[in-house]
C-alpha positions in Angstrom: -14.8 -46.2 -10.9 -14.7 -43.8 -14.4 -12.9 -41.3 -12.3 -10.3 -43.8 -10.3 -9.6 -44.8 -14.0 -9.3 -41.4 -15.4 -7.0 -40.3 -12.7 -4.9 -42.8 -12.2 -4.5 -42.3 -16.4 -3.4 -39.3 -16.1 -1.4 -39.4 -13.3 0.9 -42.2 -15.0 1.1 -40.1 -18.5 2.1 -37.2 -16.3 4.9 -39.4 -14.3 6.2 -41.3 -17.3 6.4 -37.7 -19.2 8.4 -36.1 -16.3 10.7 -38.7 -16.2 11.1 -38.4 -20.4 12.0 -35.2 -20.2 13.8 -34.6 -17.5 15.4 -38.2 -17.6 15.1 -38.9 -14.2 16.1 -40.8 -12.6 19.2 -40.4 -13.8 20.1 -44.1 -14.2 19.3 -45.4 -17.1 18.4 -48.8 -15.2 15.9 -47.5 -12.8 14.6 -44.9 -15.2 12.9 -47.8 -17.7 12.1 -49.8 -14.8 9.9 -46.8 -14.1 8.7 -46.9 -17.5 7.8 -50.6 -17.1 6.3 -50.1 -13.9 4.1 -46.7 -14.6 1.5 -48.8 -16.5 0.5 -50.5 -13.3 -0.5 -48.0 -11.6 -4.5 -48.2 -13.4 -4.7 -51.5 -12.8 -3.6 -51.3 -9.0 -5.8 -48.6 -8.7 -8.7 -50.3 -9.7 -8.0 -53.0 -7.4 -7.8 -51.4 -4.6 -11.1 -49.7 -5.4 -12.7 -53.1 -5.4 -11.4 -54.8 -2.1 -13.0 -51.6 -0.7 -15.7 -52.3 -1.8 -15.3 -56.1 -0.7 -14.8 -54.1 2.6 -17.4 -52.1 2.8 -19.6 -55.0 2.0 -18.5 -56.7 5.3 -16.6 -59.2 3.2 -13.3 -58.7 5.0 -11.5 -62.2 4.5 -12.8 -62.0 0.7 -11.1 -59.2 0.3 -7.5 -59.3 2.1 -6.7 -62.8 -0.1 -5.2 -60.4 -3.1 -2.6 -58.6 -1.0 -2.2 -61.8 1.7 -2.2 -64.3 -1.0 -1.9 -63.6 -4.5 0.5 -60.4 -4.5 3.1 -62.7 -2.2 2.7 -65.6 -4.8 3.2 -63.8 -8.1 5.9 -61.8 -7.2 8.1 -65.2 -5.4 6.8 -66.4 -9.0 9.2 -64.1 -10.6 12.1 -64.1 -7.9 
């Protein structure tokens, strides 16, 4: 789990300092939607690690309600 963390760290300090630098993408629009989104990437990271886990454990239905159920709901929450 310490190194799903750690990498997924990095990796989003690495892609949010490309994109500072270089300014990509060049619209302004999509480039701080990036930066919004680029903290996310930890926490989806860790979730994913557990609903394999939940698979591995044979707890299949257990662990397909996040991204059947509660993914779909939050994000017609904010539509």
């Amino acid at each position: 789990m310490r190194n799903v963390l750690v990498v997924s760290i990095l990796s989003s300090i690495l892609l949010f300092g490309i994109s500072f630098l270089l300014h990509k993408p060049a619209d302004d629009l999509l480039r701080k939607s990036l930066w919004i989104a680029v903290p996310v990437l930890p926490v989806a990271a860790l979730i994913n690690l557990r609903l394999s886990w939940l698979r591995s454990f044979q707890f299949n239905a257990l662990s397909q309600i996040p991204d059947k159920v509660i993914r779909p709901v939050i994000f017609l929450g904010h539509c």
